[in-house]
C-alpha positions in Angstrom: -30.1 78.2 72.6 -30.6 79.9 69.6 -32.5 77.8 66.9 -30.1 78.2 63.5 -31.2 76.5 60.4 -29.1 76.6 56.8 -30.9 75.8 54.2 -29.4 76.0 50.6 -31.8 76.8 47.9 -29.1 76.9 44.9 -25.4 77.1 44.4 -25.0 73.5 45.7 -24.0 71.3 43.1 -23.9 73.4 40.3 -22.4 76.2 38.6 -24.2 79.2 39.6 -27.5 80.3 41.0 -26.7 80.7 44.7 -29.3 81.1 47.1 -29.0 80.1 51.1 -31.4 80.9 53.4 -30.5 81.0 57.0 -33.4 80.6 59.9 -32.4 82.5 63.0 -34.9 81.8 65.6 -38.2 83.2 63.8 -36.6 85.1 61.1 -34.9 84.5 57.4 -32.1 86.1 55.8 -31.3 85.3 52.4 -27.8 85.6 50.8 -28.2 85.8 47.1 -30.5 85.5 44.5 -28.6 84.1 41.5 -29.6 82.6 38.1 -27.6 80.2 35.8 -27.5 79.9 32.4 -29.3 76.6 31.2 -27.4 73.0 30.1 -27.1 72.2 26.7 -30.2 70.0 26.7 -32.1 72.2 28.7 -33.5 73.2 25.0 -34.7 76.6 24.7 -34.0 77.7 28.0 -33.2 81.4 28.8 -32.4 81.0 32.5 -33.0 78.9 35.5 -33.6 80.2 38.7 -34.0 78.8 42.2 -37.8 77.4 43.2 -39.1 80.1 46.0 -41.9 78.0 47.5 -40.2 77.5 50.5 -39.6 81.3 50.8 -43.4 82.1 49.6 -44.7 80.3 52.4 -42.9 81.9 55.0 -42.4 85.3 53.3 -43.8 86.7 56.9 -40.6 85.9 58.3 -38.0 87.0 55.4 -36.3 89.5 57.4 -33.8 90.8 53.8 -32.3 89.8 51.3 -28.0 89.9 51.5 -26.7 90.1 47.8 -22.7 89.4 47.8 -21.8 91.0 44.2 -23.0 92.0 40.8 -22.9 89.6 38.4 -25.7 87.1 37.7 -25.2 84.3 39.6 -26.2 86.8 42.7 -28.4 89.2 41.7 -29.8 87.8 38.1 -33.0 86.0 40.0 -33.6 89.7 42.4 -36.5 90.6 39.8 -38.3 87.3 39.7 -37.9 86.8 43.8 -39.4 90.5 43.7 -42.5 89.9 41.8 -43.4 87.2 44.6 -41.9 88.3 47.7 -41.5 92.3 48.8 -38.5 92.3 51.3 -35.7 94.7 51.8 -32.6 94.0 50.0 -29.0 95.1 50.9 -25.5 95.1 49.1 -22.8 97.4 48.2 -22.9 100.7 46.1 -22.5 99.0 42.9 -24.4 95.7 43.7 -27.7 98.3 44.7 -27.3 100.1 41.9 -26.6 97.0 39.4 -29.9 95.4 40.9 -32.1 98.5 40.4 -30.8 98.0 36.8 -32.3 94.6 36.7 -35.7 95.8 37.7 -36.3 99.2 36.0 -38.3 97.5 32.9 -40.3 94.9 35.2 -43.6 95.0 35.7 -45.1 95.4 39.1 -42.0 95.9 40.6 -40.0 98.8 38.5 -40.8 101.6 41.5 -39.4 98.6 44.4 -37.1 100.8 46.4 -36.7 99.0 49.4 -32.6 99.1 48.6 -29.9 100.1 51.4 -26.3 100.4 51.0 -23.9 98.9 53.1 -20.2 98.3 53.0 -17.5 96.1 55.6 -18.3 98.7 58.1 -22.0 98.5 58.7 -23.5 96.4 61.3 -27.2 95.7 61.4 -29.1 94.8 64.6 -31.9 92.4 64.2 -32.2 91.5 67.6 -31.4 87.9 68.1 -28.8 88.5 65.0 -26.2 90.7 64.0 -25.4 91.2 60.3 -21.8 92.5 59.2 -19.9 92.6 56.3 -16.1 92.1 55.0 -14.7 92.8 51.6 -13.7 90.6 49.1 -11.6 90.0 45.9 -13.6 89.5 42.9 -13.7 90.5 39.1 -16.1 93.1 39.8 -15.6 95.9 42.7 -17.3 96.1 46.2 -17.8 92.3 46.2 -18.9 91.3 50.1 -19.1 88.6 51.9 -21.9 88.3 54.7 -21.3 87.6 59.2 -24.3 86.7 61.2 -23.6 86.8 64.7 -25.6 84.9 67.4 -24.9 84.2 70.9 -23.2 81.2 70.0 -20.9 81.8 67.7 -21.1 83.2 63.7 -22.3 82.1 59.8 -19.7 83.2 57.6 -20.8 83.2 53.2 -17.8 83.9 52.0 -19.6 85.0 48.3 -16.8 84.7 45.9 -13.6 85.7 46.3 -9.8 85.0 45.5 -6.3 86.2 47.1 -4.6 88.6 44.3 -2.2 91.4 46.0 -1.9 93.2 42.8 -5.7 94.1 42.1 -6.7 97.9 42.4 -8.2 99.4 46.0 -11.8 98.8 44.9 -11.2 94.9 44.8 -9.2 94.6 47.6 -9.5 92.1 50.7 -9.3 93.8 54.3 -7.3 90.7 55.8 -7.8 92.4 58.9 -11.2 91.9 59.4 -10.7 89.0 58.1 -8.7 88.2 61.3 -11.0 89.6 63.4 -13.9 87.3 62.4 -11.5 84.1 63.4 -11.4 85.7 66.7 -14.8 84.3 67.1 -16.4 80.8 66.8 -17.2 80.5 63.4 -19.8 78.1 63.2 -20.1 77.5 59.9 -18.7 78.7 56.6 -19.9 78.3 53.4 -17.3 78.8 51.2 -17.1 79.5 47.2 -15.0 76.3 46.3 -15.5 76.9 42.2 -11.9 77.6 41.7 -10.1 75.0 43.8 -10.4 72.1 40.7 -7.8 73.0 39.0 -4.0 72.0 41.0 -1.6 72.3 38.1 -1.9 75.5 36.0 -1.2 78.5 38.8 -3.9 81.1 38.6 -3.2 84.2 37.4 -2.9 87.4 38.9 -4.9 90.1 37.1 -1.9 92.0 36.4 -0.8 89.1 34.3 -4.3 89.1 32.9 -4.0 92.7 31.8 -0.6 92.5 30.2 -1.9 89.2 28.5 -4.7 91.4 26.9 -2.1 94.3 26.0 0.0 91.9 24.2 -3.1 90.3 22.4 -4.2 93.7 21.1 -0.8 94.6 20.0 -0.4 91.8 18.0 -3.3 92.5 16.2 -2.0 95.1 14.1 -4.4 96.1 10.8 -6.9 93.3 12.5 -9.9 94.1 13.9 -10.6 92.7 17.2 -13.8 91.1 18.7 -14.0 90.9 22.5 -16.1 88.4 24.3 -17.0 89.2 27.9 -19.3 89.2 30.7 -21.5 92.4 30.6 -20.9 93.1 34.4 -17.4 91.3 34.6 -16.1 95.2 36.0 -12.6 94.0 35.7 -11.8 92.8 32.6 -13.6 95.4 31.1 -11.5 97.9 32.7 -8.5 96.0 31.2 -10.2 96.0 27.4 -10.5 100.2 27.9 -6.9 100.0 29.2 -5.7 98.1 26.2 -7.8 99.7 23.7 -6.5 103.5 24.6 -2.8 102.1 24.3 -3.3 100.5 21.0 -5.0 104.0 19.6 -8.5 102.5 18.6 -12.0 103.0 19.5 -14.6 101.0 21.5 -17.8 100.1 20.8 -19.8 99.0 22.9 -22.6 95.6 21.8 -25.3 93.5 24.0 -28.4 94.0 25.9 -27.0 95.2 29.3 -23.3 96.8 28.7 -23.8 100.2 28.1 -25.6 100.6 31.4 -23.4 98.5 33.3 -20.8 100.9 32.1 -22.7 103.9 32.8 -23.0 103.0 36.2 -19.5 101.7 37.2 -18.1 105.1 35.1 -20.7 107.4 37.6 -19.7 105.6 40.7 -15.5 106.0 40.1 -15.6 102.2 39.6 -13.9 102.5 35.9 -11.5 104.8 34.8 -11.3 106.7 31.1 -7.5 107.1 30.1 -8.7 109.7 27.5 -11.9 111.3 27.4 -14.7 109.2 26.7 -16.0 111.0 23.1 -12.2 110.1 21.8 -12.4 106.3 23.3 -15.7 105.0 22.3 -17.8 104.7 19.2 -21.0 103.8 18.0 -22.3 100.7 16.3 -23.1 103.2 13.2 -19.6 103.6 13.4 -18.8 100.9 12.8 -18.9 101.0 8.4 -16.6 103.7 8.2 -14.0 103.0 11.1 -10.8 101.1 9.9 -10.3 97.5 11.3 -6.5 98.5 12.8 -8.8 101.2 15.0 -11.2 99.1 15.7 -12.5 96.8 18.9 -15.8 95.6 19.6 -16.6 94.4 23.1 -19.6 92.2 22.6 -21.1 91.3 26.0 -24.6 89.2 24.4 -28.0 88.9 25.9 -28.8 88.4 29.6 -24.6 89.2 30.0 -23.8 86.0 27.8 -21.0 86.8 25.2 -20.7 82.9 23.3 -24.2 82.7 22.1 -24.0 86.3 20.5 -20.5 85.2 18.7 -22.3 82.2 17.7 -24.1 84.4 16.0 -22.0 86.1 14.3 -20.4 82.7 13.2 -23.6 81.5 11.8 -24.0 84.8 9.6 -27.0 85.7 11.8 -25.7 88.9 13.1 -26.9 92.0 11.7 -24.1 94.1 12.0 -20.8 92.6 12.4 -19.4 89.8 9.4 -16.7 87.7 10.8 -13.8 87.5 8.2 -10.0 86.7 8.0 -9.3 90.2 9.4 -10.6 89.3 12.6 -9.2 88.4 16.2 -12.1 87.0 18.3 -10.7 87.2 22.0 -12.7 85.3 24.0 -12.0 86.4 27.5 -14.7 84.6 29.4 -14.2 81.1 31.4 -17.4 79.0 30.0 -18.9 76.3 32.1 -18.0 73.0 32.0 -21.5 72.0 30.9 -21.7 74.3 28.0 -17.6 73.4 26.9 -18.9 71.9 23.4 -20.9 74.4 22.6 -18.0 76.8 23.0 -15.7 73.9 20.8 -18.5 74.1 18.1 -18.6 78.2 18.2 -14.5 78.4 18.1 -14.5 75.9 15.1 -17.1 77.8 13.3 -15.5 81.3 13.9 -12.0 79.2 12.3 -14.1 78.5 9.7 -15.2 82.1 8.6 -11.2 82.6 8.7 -11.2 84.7 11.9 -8.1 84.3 14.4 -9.5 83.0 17.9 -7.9 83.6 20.8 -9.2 82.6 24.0 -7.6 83.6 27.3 -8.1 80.6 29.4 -6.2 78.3 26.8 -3.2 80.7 28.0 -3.7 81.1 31.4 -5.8 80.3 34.1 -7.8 83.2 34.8 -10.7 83.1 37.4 -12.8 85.1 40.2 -12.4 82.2 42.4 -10.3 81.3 44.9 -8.0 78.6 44.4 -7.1 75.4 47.0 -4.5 77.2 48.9 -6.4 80.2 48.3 -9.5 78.4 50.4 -7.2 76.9 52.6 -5.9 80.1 53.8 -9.6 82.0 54.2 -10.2 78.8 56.6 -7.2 79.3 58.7 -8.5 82.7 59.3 -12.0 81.3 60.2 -11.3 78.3 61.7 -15.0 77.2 61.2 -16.5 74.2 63.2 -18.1 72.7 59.7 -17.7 73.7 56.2 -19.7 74.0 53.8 -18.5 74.4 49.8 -20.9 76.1 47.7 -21.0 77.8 44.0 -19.9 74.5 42.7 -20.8 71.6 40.7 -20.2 68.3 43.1 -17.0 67.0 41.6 -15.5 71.1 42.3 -16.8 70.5 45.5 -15.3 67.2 46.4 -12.3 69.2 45.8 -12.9 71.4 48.6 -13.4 69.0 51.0 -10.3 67.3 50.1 -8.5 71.3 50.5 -10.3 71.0 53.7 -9.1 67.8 55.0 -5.5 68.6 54.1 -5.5 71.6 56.9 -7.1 69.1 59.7 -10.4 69.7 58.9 -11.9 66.0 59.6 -14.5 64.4 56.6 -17.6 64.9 59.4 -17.3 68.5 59.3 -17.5 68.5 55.3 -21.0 69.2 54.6 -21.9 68.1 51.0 -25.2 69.6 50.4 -27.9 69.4 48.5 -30.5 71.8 47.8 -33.1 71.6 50.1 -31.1 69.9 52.6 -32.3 71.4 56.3 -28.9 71.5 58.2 -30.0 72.2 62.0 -27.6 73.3 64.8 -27.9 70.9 67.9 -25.7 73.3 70.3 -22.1 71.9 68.9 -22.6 70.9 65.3 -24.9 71.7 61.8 -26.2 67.9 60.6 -28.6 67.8 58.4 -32.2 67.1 59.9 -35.1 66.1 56.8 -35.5 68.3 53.6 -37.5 70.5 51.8 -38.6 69.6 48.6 -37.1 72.6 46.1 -36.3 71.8 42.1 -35.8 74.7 39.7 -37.5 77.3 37.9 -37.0 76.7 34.0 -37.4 80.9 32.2 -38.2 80.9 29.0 -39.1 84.4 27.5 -40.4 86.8 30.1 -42.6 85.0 32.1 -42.1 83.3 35.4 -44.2 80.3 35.2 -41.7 77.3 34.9 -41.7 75.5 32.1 -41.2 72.3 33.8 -40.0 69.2 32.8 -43.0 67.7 30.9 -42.3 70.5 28.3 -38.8 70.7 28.3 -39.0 66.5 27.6 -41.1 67.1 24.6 -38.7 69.6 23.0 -36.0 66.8 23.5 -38.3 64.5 21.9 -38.7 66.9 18.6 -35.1 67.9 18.7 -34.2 63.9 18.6 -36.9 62.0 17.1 -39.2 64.7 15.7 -43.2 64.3 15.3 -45.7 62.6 13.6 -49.2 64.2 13.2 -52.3 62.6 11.4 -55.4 64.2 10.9 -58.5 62.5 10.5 -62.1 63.3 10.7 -65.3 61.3 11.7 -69.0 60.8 11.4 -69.8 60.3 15.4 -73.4 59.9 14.8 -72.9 57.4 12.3 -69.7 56.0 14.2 -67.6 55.9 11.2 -64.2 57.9 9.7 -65.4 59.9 6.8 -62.2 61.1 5.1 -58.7 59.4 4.8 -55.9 60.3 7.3 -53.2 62.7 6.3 -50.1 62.2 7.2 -47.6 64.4 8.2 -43.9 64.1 9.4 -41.2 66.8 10.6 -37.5 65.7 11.4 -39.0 62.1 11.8 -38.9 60.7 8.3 -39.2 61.6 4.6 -42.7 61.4 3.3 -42.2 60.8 -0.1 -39.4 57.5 0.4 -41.7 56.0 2.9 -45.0 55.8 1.4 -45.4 52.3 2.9 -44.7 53.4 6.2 -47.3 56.3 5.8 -50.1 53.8 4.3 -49.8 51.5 7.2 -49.5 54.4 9.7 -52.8 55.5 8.0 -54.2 52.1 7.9 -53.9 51.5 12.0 -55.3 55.2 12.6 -58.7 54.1 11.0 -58.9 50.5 12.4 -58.0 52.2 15.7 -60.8 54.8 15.4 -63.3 52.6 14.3 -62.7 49.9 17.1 -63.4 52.7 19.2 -66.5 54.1 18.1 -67.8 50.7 18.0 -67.1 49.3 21.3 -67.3 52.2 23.6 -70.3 53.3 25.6 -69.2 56.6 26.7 -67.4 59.0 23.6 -64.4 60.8 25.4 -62.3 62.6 22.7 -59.0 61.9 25.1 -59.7 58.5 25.4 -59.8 57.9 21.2 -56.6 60.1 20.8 -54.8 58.2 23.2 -55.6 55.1 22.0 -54.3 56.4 17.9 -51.5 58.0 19.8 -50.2 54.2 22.0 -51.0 52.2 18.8 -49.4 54.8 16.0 -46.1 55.3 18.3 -46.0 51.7 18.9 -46.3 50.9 15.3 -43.5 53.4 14.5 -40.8 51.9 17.0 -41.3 48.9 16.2 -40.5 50.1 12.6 -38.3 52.7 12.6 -36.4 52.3 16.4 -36.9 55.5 17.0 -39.7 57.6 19.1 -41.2 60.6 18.0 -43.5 62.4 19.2 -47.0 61.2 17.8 -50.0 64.2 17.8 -53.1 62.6 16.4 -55.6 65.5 14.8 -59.6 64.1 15.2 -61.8 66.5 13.6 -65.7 65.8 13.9 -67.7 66.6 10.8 -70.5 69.8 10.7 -73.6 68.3 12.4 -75.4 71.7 11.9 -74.9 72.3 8.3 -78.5 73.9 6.9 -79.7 71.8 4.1 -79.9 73.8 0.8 -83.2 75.5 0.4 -85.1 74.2 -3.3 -86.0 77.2 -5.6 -89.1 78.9 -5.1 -90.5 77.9 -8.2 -90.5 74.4 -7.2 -91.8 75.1 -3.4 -94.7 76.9 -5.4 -95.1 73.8 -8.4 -93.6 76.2 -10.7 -92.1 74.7 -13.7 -88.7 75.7 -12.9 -86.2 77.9 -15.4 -84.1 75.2 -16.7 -80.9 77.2 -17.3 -81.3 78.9 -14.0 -81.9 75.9 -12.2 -78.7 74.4 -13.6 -77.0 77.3 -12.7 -77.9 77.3 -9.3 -76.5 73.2 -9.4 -73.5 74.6 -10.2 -73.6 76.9 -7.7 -74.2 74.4 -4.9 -71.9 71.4 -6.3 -69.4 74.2 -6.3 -70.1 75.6 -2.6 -70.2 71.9 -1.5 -66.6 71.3 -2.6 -65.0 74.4 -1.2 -66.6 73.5 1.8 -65.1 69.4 1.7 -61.8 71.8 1.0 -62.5 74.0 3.5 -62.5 71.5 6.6 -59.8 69.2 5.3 -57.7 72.4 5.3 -59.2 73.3 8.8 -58.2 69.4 9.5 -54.4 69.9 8.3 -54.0 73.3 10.5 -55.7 71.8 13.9 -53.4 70.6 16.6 -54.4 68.4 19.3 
C-alpha cells in the first residue's frame, strides 16, 4: 500500500496563504506557496506567510513545488520558500513567468531557474506518483488545478476556480477532463470552498461584471475615475482597458507590481490592446496636464493591495493624485472579511474629500470562487471518498461541508482541518493521525525572520496603552541613586496634568532602586529593572486602569573619570597667578556642568 500523507500548512481556516504538502511514500510535493495580507491588529505587518520548518527538515525529500495560479495567495511566499529550500517549481506559462517576477530583485535567489512549464496536458512521472493537470476558471488566465495518481486511487487540489460559460478561451474549464478524472477513485479532494458563503445574491458572470464597469465609466462623464484593483487580478484589468478605450480616455498605470504584470500578460497574448498601446496609456507625468473626462487611473498599491494605497490618497498622503469632488473611486476588489472596517473607514474618508465611491461588490457579487452549487457540481464530477475545503476561513468552510452533505456526502467524510493536521490514509479512508506543530511567519520589511508574537504584543500594547519610560542613574559603588528620575510618557498620559502621578511614579522608582542595592548580594542590571518595571506598572494600573508599556532607563555614573590635574605652579610651591588660576576654576566648574548635562542627556536618549 502506498503510504499517502496530507498535510496542510496554510489555506485552512483563513483567507489566503495556501500551502499543502502531500507525502507520497518517501517524497513531497507541495501545491502552493501563498501569502496573506495581515489582520487589522496584526500592527505593522506587511505579510504573513506559512512556517516552513516542517519542509526545512525534510527538504531532501521535496520532490517540487505545484503552483495553481498567479495571484498572491499562491505564489506570493515562492521567494521566501526559495531562500530556504532549492526545489524545482512548476505551473503554467503565466504563473512561471509571474513567479520569476517575484524573485528578480531577491537576494541569493534572483538567478533560481529551476522553473518548467506545464499545462492540462502534461503528465509527470515520479515513479510511485503521477502528476497531471486540468484547467480551471479563475480571474486570471492559465489557472490549474493539480492530479496525483497512485495505485490506489487520486489527490485532486482543485486551486481556485468557478463555473462561468461566458469567460474568454484563456479562462476556460475543460469539463472534459474534468470527467475523466471522476472516472477514477478520487481519494481525496481538497476543494476551494471561499465562495460558497454567500446563498442569496447570485454571482455574477464576468460578462455582467464587464458591462457593470462599462456603465460605471460612462456615467462618469467630465469625472475623473480612480480604479482600485488587484495588480495580477488579469481579468478585471482586461475589463478596465476594455472600458477605458470605449469611453476615449487614457490609462495610467500606479503601484509597485502593475506595470510588469501587464508587460508580461500583454507579451504572452494574455491581454488584448483595442487601440495601440501609445494611444491607450499614459504616464503618471501625465497626469497634470491630461483632462479629468480623459482620465483613469488604475491604482493597484504595494505588494498588489489597492485599499491601503487609496487610503492614502484619502489621508492627503499621496504624492501625486488629490482626491476631490471630481472623482469616481471604483473600487473593484472583494476585501476580506477581516480587513471590512478598514475598507468602511477608507470609503468614509474618500466621501469625505467629496469623491463619488463606487464599489462593485455593493452591486453585485463578483468573485473568483466557486459558489455552493458551483462546488457541488465539481464534486459530482469527482466523486471523492473525503473532502477537504480549503482557501477558507472556518465559518466559509462550514459552508462547504454543509454543500457537501446536501449531495450525500456524509459529515465523516468532511475533513475540517487545521494546519498542521497529519491526515494519513489507512487503505479506505484519510483520518487524521497526530500533528505537526506549524504557526505563521509574521514579514515585516524585507527580512524573513518572523517577527513573532512577543513583538507584535508589544506594538498592541503601544498602539492601546502607550509607554512609560523613566530614566535614572546610580552610584553602585556607593549603592545610592544620584540624580532624580525623569519621567517620560507617549500615548499614555499628559505630563503636564498629571504631575502627581509623575511624582509618585518617581518616588517608587527610587525606593525601588535603593531597596535593591541594599539588600542584594549579587548586582544583576535585569534583576533591578524588573523589579522598577513590576512595581512602576503595578503602581500605574492600579491608578490609571490601564497598562502601558513600562521601559525603565538605569544609567550607572562614570567610575573612570580622571581627576583634574592642580596647576603646575602649585605641584612646584609656586605662588600661583591669581587671575589665571581663577580662570582655570571657571574652566573646570564649567567642563563639570556640561558633563552633569552631558550624561543626563545621554540618560534621556538610552533605552533599555
Amino acid at each position: 500500500m502506498t503510504d499517502l500523507t496530507i498535510l496542510p500548512l496554510g489555506g485552512v481556516r483563513e483567507n489566503g496563504k495556501n500551502m499543502y504538502a502531500i507525502s507520497v511514500n518517501d517524497e513531497i510535493f507541495i501545491l502552493d506557496a501563498g501569502l496573506k495580507y495581515p489582520d487589522t491588529e496584526q500592527l505593522g505587518i506587511d505579510v504573513v506567510i506559512p512556517d516552513f520548518e516542517y519542509l526545512i527538515q525534510n527538504q531532501d525529500k521535496i520532490a517540487g513545488i505545484f503552483l495553481s495560479h498567479g495571484h498572491s495567495d499562491a505564489i506570493g511566499a515562492l521567494p521566501y520558500l526559495l531562500q530556504q529550500i532549492q526545489a524545482p517549481v512548476f505551473g503554467s506559462e503565466l504563473t512561471i513567468a509571474l513567479a520569476k517576477l517575484a524573485i528578480e530583485d531577491e537576494k541569493g535567489i534572483k538567478d533560481f531557474d529551476d522553473f518548467h512549464v506545464v499545462n492540462e496536458k502534461t503528465e509527470i512521472d515520479f515513479g510511485d506518483v503521477k502528476l497531471s493537470f486540468f484547467n480551471t476558471t479563475h480571474t486570471i488566465p492559465e489557472a490549474l488545478g493539480v492530479v496525483l495518481s497512485v495505485d490506489e486511487g487520486q489527490i485532486v487540489y482543485s486551486g481556485h476556480f468557478k463555473f462561468d460559460q461566458t469567460v474568454e478561451k484563456a479562462y476556460q474549464t475543460n469539463y472534459q477532463r474534468l470527467a475523466e478524472i471522476g472516472q477514477k477513485p478520487v481519494l481525496a479532494l481538497l476543494a476551494d470552498g471561499a465562495g460558497t458563503e454567500e446563498t442569496v445574491k447570485a454571482p455574477a458572470s464576468e460578462k455582467q461584471i464587464h458591462d457593470y464597469i462599462q456603465e460605471a465609466f460612462e456615467e462618469a462623464k467630465g469625472k475623473r475615475i480612480i480604479v482600485a484593483a488587484v495588480a495580477s487580478n488579469i481579468q478585471r484589468i482586461q475589463q478596465v482597458i476594455d472600458a477605458t478605450a470605449k469611453t476615449h480616455r487614457r490609462l495610467v498605470l500606479t503601484g509597485h507590481d502593475v506595470e510588469k504584470i501587464v508587460a508580461t500578460a500583454l507579451k504572452l497574448d494574455l491581454l488584448s490592446l483595442p487601440e495601440p498601446k501609445e494611444k491607450l496609456f499614459a504616464n503618471v507625468k501625465d497626469l497634470a496636464t491630461m483632462p479629468d473626462s480623459q482620465t483613469v487611473v488604475l491604482e493597484t498599491g504595494r505588494l498588489g493591495e489597492p485599499v491601503k494605497a487609496l487610503h492614502k490618497m484619502a489621508k492627503g498622503e499621496d504624492p501625486v493624485i488629490n482626491i476631490g469632488s471630481n472623482d469616481l473611486v471604483f473600487i473593484t476588489t472583494n476585501p476580506a472579511f477581516a480587513v471590512e472596517s478598514y475598507v468602511a473607514q477608507t470609503r468614509n474618508m474618500l466621501f469625505k474629500k467629496g469623491a463619488n465611491v463606487k464599489q462593485i461588490s455593493s452591486d453585485l457579487r463578483s468573485s473568483g470562487h466557486g459558489s455552493k452549487a458551483d462546488l457541488q457540481l465539481l464534486m459530482n464530477f469527482f466523486k471523492p471518498a473525503m473532502l477537504m475545503p480549503v482557501s477558507a476561513e472556518f465559518r466559509v468552510m462550514v459552508t462547504a461541508k454543509q454543500a457537501a452533505e446536501e449531495i450525500g456526502m456524509k459529515e465523516d467524510q468532511v475533513i475540517m482541518a487545521k494546519r498542521g493536521d497529519q491526515l494519513v490514509y489507512d487503505g479506505s479512508i484519510f483520518s487524521k493521525a497526530g500533528a505537526v506543530s506549524v504557526a505563521e511567519t509574521m514579514i515585516d520589511g524585507d527580512s524573513l525572520k518572523d517577527i513573532g508574537n512577543v513583538v507584535l504584543r508589544d506594538r498592541r500594547i503601544l498602539s492601546e496603552d502607550g509607554v512609560f519610560v523613566t530614566v535614572v542613574t546610580i552610584d553602585r559603588k556607593k549603592r545610592k541613586v544620584v540624580s532624580k528620575p525623569k519621567m517620560t510618557s507617549r500615548g499614555f498620559v499628559y505630563v503636564k496634568a498629571n504631575r502627581d502621578l509623575m511624582k509618585e511614579a518617581g518616588k517608587l522608582t527610587i525606593e525601588s532602586i535603593e531597596d535593591y542595592l541594599k539588600n542584594a548580594k549579587a548586582f544583576d542590571w535585569n534583576e533591578l529593572k524588573n523589579g522598577v518595571r513590576e512595581k512602576l506598572a503595578r503602581f500605574l494600573f492600579n491608578e490609571t486602569r490601564r497598562r502601558p508599556m513600562v521601559m525603565p532607563v538605569v544609567m550607572e555614573v562614570n567610575q573612570n573619570r580622571r581627576p583634574h590635574h592642580k596647576a603646575e605652579s602649585d605641584k612646584k610651591g609656586q605662588k600661583p597667578n591669581n587671575k589665571k588660576n581663577q580662570k582655570q576654576n571657571g574652566k573646570n566648574k564649567k567642563s563639570k556642568s556640561q558633563e552633569k548635562k552631558h550624561d543626563q542627556k545621554q540618560a534621556e536618549k538610552s533605552a533599555d
